[in-house]
N, C-alpha and C positions, 0 to 999 in steps of 0.2 A: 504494500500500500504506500502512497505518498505521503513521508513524515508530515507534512505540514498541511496537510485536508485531508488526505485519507479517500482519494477519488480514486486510487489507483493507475494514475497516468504511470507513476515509474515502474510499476511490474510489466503496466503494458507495454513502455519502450525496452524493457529487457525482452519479456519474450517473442520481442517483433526481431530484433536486434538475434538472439539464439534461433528465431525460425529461418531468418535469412542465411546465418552461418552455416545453418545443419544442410538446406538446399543446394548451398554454392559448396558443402565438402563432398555433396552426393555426385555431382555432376563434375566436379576436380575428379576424383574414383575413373569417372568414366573417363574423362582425358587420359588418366594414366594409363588408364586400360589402352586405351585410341593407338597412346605413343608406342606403347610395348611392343603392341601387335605392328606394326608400323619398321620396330626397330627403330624410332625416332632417339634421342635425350634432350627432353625439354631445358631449357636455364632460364631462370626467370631474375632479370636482374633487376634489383630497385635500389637507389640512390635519390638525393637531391634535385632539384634542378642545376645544372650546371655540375655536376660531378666526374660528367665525361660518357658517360652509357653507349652513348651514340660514336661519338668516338671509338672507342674500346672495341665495341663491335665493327665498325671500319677498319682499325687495324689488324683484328681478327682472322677477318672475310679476307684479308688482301695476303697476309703471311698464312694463313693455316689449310695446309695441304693434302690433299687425298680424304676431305671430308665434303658433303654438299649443307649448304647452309642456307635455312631458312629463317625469317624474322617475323614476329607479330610486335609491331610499333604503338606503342600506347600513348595518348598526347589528349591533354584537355580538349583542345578548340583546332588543332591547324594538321596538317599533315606533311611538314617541313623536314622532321626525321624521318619518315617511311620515307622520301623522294630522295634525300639524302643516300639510303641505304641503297633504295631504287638504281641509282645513277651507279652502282657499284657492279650490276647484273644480277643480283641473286633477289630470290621471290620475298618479297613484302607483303604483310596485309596490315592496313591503315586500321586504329581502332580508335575513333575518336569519343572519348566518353562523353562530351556535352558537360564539362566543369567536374564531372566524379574524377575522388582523387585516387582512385587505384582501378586497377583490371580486377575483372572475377573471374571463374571460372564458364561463365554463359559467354561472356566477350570471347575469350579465349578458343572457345567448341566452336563458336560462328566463325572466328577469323579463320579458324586452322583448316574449316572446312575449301576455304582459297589455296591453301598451300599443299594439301596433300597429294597431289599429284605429282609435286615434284620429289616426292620421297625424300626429306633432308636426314642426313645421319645428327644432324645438331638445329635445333629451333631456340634462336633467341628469340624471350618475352623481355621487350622492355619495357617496366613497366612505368605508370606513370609516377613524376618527378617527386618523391616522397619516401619519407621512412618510414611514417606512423603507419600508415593505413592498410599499406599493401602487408603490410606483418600479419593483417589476421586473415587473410582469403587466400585458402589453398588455391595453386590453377593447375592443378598433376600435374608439376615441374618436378621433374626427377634429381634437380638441383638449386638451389637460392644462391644469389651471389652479392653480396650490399658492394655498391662501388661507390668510394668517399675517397673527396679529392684533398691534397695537403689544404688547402686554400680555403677548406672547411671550417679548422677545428681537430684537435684530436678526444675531446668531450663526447663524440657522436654514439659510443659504447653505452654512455652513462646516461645518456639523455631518452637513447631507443633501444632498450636494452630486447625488444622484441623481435626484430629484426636481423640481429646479430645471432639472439639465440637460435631464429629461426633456419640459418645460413648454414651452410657447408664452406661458403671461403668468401673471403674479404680480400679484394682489387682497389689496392690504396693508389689512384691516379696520381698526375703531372708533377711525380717527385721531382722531375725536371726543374721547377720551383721549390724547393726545400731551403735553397741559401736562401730565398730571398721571403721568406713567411715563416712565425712566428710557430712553427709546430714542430712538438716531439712525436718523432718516427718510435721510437721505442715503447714510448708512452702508451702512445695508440694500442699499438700490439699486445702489450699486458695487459690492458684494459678490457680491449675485445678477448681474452683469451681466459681472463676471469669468469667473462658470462658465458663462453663458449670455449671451452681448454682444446676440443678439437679439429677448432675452425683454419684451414689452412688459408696462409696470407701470403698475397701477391701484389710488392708494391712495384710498380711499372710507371715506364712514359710511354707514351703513345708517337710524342714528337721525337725521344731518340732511341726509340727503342727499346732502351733500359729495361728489364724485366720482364720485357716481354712473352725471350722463349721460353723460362718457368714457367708463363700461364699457357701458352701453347702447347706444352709437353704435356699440362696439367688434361688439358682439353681431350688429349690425344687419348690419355690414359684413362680416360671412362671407360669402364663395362658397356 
């Protein structure tokens, strides 16, 4: 009931909030199922705006060899990363949420139903620019990946502790910038590794490479 009138708005906004969760883990299930049978591995990467995602998966697609790669591009309003991705030659499906700040599992089923034909052995979701929210909607991603860039903060463990726990590996972007901003590399890493002890970390640049082929090799070595 609601402390302060007793009308019961707040049980109703929980079990509207657990009825939505329970539908989008039922039809996550089914994506996983989708990919398996597929021989797909889903990544579903969430970060920031501005943390690099799009990026990352550019340099990806351009160095990572003898796999086919497919994207499901998540974006509030515009379609500026799918065409991005587009202009690279590999299949995109545009998911424009209309202002929602995460992908679910329903966006996810509808987009991928664009890409299946081209059988990718790897589908990035990127999802949309945020920590908090995409933490609670499975999309039967066979892997989570938070990407946070130096230019962040290395706080981002303590703040989204949901997120990080959720992950399999943390893509700390454009250490290329490390002399010149105010952040501890080290820092970070015990931090994320406190909420998650067996989250593997890959900090990289995109502009010179740096760290690159660790996430490449990481890539390679999925089941």
């Amino acid at each position: 009931m609601c402390e302060s009138c007793g009308c019961g708005e707040k049980t109703l906004r929980v079990e509207i909030a657990e009825g939505l969760l329970s539908a989008n883990e039922r039809l996550a299930q089914r994506n996983r199922a989708w990919f398996e049978r597929l021989g797909v591995k889903a990544i579903n990467l969430v970060g920031s705006p501005g943390a690099g995602k799009t990026s990352l998966i550019e340099a990806t697609v351009k160095d990572l060899r003898g796999k086919r790669v497919a994207v499901i591009e998540g974006d509030p309003e515009t379609r500026r990363d799918a065409e991005r991705l587009a202009a690279l030659g590999i299949p995109v499906a545009a998911v424009t949420t209309g202002g929602v700040c995460h992908l679910d599992a329903r966006m996810v089923h509808q987009a991928f139903h664009d890409l299946e034909a081209h059988r990718p052995d790897l589908l990035f979701i990127e999802n949309v620019g945020n920590l908090l929210c995409p933490a609670d909607f499975n999309l039967g991603e066979d892997l989570t990946v938070v990407v946070l860039s130096v230019t962040e903060g290395e706080d981002k463990p303590e703040k989204y502790p949901q997120a990080f726990r959720r992950a399999q590996a943390l893509v700390i972007t454009k250490i290329d910038l490390l002399p010149y901003v105010d952040f501890n590399l080290e820092r970070l890493i015990g931090l994320a590794h406190r909420i998650n002890p067996t989250l593997r970390v890959f900090p990289l640049s995109v502009k010179t490479g740096e760290g690159l082929p660790a996430w490449l090799d990481f890539l390679h070595s999925l089941p």
